[in-house]
VEXDREN-2710 file (C-alpha; in Angstrom, 1 decimal):
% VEXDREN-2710
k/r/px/py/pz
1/UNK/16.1/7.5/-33.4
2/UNK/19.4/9.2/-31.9
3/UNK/17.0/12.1/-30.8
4/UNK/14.2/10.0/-29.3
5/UNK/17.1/8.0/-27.6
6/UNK/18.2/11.2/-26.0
7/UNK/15.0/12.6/-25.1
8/UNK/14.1/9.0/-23.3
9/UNK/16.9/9.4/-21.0
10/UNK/16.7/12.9/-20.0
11/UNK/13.3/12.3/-19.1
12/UNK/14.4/9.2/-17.0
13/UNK/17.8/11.1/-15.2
14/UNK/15.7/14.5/-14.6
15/UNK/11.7/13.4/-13.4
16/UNK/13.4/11.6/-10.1
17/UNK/15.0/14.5/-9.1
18/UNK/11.9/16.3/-10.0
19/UNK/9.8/14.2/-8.0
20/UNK/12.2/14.1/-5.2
21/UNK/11.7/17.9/-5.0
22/UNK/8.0/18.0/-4.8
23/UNK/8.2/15.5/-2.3
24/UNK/10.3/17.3/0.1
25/UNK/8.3/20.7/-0.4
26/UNK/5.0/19.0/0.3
27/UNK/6.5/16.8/3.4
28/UNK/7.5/21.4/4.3
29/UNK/11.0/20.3/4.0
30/UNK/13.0/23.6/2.8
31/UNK/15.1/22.5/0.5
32/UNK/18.0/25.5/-1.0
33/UNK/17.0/27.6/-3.7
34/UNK/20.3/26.5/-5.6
35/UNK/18.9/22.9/-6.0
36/UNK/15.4/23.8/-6.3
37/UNK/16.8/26.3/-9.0
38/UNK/19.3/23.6/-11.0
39/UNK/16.4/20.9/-10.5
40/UNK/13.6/23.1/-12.5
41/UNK/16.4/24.1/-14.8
42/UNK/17.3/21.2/-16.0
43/UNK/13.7/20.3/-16.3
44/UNK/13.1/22.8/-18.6
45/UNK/15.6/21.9/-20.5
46/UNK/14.2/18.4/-20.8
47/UNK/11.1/19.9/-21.8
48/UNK/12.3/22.0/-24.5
49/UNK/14.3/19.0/-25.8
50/UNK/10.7/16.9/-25.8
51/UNK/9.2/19.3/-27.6
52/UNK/12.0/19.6/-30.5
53/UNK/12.0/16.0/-31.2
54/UNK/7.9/15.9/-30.2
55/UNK/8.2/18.4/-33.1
56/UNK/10.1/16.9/-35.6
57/UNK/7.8/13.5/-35.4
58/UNK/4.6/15.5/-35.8
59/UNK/5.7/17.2/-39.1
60/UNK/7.5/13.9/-40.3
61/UNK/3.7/12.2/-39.3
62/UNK/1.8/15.2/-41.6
63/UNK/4.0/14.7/-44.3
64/UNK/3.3/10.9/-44.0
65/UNK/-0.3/12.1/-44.8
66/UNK/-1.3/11.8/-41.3
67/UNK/-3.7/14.5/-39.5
68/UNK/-2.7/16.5/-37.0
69/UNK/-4.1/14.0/-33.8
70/UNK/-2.8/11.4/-35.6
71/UNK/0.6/12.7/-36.0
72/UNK/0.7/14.0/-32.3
73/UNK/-0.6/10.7/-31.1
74/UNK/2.3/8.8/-32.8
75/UNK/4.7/11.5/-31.8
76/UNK/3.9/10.7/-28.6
77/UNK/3.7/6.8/-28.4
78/UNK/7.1/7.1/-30.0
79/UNK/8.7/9.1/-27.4
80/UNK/7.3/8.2/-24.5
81/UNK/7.4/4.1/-23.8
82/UNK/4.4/2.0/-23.8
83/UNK/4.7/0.5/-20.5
84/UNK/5.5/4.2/-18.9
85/UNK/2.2/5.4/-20.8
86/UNK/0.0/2.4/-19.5
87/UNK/1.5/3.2/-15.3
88/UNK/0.0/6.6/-16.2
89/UNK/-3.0/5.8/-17.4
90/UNK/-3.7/3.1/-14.8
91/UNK/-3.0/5.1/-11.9
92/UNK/-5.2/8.0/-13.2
93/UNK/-8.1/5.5/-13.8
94/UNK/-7.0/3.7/-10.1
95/UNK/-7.6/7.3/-8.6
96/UNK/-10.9/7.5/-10.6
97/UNK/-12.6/4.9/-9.3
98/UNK/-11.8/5.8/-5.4
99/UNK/-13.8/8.4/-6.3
100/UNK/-16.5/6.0/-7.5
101/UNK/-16.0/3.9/-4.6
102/UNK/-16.9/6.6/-2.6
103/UNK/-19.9/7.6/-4.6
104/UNK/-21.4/3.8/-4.9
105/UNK/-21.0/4.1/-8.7
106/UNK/-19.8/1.3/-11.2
107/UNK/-17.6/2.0/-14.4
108/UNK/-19.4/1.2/-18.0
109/UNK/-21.8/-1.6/-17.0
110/UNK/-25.4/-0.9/-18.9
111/UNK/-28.4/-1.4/-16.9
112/UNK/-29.2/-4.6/-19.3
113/UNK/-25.8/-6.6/-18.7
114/UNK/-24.8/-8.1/-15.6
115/UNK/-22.1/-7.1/-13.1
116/UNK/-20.3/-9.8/-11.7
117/UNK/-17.5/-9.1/-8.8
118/UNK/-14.3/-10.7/-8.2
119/UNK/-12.9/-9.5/-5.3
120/UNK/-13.7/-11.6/-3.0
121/UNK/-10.5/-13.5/-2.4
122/UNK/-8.2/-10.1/-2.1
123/UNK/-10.7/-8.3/0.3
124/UNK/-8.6/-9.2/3.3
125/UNK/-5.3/-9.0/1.9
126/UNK/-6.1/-5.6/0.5
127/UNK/-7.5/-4.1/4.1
128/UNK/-4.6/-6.0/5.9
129/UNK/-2.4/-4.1/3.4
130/UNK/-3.6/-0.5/4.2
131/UNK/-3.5/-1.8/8.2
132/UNK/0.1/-2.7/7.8
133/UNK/0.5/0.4/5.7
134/UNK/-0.5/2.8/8.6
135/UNK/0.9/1.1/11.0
136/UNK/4.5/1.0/9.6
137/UNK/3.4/4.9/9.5
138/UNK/2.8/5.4/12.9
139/UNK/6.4/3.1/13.8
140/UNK/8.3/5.8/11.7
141/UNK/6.9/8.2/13.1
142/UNK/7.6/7.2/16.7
143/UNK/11.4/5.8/15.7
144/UNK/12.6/8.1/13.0
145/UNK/14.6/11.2/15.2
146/UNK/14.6/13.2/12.0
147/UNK/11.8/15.4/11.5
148/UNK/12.7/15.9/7.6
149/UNK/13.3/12.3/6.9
150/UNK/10.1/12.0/9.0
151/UNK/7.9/14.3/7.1
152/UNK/8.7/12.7/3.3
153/UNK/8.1/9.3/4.9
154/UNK/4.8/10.9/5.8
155/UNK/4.2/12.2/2.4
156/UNK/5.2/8.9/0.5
157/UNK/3.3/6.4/2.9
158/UNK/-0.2/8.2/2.7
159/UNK/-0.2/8.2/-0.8
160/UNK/1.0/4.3/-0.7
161/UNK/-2.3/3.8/1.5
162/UNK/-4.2/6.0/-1.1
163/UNK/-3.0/4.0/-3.9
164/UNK/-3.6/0.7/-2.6
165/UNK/-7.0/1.3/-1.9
166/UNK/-7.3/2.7/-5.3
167/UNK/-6.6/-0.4/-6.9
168/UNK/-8.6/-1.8/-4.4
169/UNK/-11.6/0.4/-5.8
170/UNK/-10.3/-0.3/-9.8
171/UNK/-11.3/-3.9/-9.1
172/UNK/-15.0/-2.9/-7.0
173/UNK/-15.9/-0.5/-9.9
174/UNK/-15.0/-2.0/-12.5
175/UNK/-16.5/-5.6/-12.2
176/UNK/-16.6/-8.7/-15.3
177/UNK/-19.8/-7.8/-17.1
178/UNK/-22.1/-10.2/-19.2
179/UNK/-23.7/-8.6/-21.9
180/UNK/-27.0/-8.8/-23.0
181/UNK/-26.1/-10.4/-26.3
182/UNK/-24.2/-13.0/-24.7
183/UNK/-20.5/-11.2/-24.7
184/UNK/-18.6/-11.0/-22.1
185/UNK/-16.2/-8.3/-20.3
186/UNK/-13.4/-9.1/-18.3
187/UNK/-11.6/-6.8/-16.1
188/UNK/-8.9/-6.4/-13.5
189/UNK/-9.0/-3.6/-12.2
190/UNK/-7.8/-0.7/-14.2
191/UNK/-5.0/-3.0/-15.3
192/UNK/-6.6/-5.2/-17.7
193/UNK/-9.5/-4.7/-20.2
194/UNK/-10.9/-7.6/-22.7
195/UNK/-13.5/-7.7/-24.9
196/UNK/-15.4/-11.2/-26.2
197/UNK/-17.9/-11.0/-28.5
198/UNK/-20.8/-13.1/-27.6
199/UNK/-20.0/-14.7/-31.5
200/UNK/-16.3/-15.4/-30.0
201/UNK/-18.1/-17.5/-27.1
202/UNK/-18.3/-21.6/-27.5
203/UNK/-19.2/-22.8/-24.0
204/UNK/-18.9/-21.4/-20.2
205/UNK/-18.5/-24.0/-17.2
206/UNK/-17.3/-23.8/-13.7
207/UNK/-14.1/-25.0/-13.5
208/UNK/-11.9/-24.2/-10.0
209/UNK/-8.2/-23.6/-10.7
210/UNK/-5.4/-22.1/-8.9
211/UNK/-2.7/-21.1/-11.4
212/UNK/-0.5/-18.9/-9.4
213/UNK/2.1/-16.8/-10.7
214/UNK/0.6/-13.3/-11.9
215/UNK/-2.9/-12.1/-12.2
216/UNK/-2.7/-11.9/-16.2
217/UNK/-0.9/-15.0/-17.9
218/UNK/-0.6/-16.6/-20.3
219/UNK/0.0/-20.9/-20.1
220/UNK/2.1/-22.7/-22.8
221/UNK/-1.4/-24.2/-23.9
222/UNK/-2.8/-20.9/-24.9
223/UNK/-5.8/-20.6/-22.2
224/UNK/-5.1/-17.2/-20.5
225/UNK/-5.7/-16.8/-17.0
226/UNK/-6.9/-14.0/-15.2
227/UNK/-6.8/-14.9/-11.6
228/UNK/-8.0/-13.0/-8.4
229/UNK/-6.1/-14.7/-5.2
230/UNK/-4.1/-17.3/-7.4
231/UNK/-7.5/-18.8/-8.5
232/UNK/-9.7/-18.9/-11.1
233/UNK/-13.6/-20.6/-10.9
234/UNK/-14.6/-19.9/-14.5
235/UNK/-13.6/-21.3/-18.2
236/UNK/-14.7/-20.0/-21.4
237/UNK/-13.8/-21.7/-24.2
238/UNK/-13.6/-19.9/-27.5
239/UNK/-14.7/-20.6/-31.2
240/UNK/-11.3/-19.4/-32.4
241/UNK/-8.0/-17.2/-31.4
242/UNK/-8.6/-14.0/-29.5
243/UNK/-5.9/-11.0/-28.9
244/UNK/-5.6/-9.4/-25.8
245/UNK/-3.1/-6.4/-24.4
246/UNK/-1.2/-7.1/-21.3
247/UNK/-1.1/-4.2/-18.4
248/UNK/2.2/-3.2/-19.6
249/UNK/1.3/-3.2/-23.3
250/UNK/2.4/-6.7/-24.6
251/UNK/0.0/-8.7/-26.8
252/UNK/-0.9/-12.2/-26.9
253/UNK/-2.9/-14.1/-28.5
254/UNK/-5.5/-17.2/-26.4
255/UNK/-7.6/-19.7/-27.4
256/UNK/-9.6/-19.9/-24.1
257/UNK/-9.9/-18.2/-20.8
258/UNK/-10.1/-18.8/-17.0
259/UNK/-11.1/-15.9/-14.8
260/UNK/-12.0/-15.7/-11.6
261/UNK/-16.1/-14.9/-10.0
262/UNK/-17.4/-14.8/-6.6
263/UNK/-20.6/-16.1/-8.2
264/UNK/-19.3/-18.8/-10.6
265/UNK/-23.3/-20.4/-11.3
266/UNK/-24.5/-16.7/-11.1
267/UNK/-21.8/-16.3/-14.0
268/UNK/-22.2/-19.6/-16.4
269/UNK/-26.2/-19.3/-15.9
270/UNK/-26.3/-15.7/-17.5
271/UNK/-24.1/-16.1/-20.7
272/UNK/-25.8/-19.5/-21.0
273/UNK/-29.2/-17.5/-20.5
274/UNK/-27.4/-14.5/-22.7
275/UNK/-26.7/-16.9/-25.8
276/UNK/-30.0/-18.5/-26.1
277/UNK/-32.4/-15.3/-25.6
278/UNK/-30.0/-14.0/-28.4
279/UNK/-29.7/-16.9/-30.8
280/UNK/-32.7/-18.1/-33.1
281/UNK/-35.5/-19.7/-31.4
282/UNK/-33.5/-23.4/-32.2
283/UNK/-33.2/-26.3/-34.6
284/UNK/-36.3/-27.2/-36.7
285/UNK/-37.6/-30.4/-35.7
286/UNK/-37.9/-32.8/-38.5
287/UNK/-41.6/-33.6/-39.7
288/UNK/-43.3/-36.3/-38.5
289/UNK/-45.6/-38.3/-40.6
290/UNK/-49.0/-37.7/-39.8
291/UNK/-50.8/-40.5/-37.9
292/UNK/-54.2/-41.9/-39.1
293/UNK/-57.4/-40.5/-37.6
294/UNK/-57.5/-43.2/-34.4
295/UNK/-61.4/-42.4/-34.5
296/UNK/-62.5/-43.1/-37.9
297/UNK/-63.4/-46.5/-39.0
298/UNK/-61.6/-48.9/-40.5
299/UNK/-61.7/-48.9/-44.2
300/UNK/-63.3/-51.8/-46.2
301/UNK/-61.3/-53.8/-48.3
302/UNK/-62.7/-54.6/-51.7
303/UNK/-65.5/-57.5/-51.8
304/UNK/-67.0/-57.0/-48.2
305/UNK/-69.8/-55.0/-47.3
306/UNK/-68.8/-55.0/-43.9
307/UNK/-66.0/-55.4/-40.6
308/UNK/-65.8/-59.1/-39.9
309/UNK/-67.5/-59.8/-36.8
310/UNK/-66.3/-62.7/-34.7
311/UNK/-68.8/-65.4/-34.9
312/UNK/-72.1/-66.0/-31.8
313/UNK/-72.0/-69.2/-29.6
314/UNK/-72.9/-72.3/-31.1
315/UNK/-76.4/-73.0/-31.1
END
């Protein structure tokens, strides 16, 4: 643990100055050889220390019995923290789906389920994000007398623009999705991912809330909210305990969940419509006893030849 310890806070004193660097040769800031030297040293030398202990927790994982991507994929989720991994991993995926943005495409959603978009209530605030964004750009530029400190404010505030409408794109391209069998999908994003099996599903209703706090959260009651705007339109309650991750890695554990839709109806009426194409075709009704044949004629009780008649007029 000593080593793994160590290695965690190399990484964390050595990548700032590392990024620093790289920001201040992009922005074309010259920057002395001596620093650029004794920043790519010391780099190295964090890099040959990850590797030792990466090392020493992959032959520790074979001779645990575990295969080589096994033990290279624990090596790794022990060194390097979960929440550090899942910033990665989002931001790669973010950066992904501008792409998809751009080419009118939609992450994993099979021509038989239905997509159902959320952004509606952070459209606005997203666009009057990337306006403030380049307009706090074009101030610097116009107050900063600096050209250095000008060029790596440059750098930094078009990739802030980039990223924001990254996200932006995460939550376009990667919309809620109702499955054919009834299961549902919920996203935010390329920050949260969760998986209900259509068996997991008890009943969908609209139901307008406006929880606040974070987009992913967890109540005292055990209903997790995934909210778009502070607001959530849907509720699906579930037939028992489900387990989710949080965007940073944390798990929890809800009982039901309220998400947000642009198309609440559009959203109830296809996991209702989901459930019952994919459930039997309903309760047997119980037999009824057969009715007598209204057209045949009475039957004759024993001793008369004949139906009563009622009697003629007096004569």
């Amino acid at each position: 643990m000593t080593g793994i310890r160590g290695a965690r806070i190399a990484a964390g004193a050595v990548l700032p100055a590392e990024l620093a660097v790289v920001v201040c040769l992009v922005a074309g800031v010259r920057v002395p050889v001596a620093v650029v030297a004794g920043v790519e040293g010391l780099l190295l030398a964090v890099l040959v220390l990850e590797a030792v202990v990466l090392a020493r927790l992959v032959r520790a994982g074979r001779r645990a019995g575990a295969g080589w991507r096994e033990a290279a994929a624990g090596a790794v989720r022990s060194v390097v923290p979960v929440a550090v991994r899942r910033l990665v991993v989002h931001e790669l995926r973010a950066l992904h789906s501008l792409g998809l943005w751009v080419l009118r495409r939609r992450h994993a959603v099979p021509e038989s389920a239905v997509a159902v978009p959320y952004t509606g209530p952070q459209t606005a605030m997203m666009y009057g994000l990337v306006f403030v964004s380049v307009v706090e750009t074009v101030m610097l530029a116009l107050l900063v007398p600096w050209p250095v400190v000008h060029r790596i404010l440059l750098v930094v505030d078009v990739y802030g623009v980039l990223l924001v409408l990254a996200l932006h794109a995460a939550c376009v391209t990667r919309p809620h999705v109702v499955e054919a069998d009834g299961g549902l999908r919920l996203r935010y994003g390329a920050l949260f991912d969760l998986r209900i099996p259509a068996a997991s599903v008890a009943a969908a209703r609209i139901d307008r809330r406006f929880p606040g706090g974070r987009s992913v959260a967890l109540g005292a009651d055990g209903v997790l909210d995934v909210a778009v705007g502070g607001q959530t339109t849907v509720t699906v309650e579930l037939t028992g305990p489900l387990g989710f991750v949080r965007p940073l890695g944390g798990r929890g554990t809800a009982g039901a969940v309220r998400f947000h839709a642009d198309d609440p109806r559009a959203v109830v009426a296809a996991l209702t419509r989901a459930r019952r194409d994919a459930s039997p075709s309903g309760p047997e009704r119980p037999d009824r006893p057969e009715r007598p044949d209204r057209t045949a004629p009475p039957a004759l009780k024993p001793g008369r030849t004949a139906p009563s008649t009622f009697p003629g007029p007096p004569v």
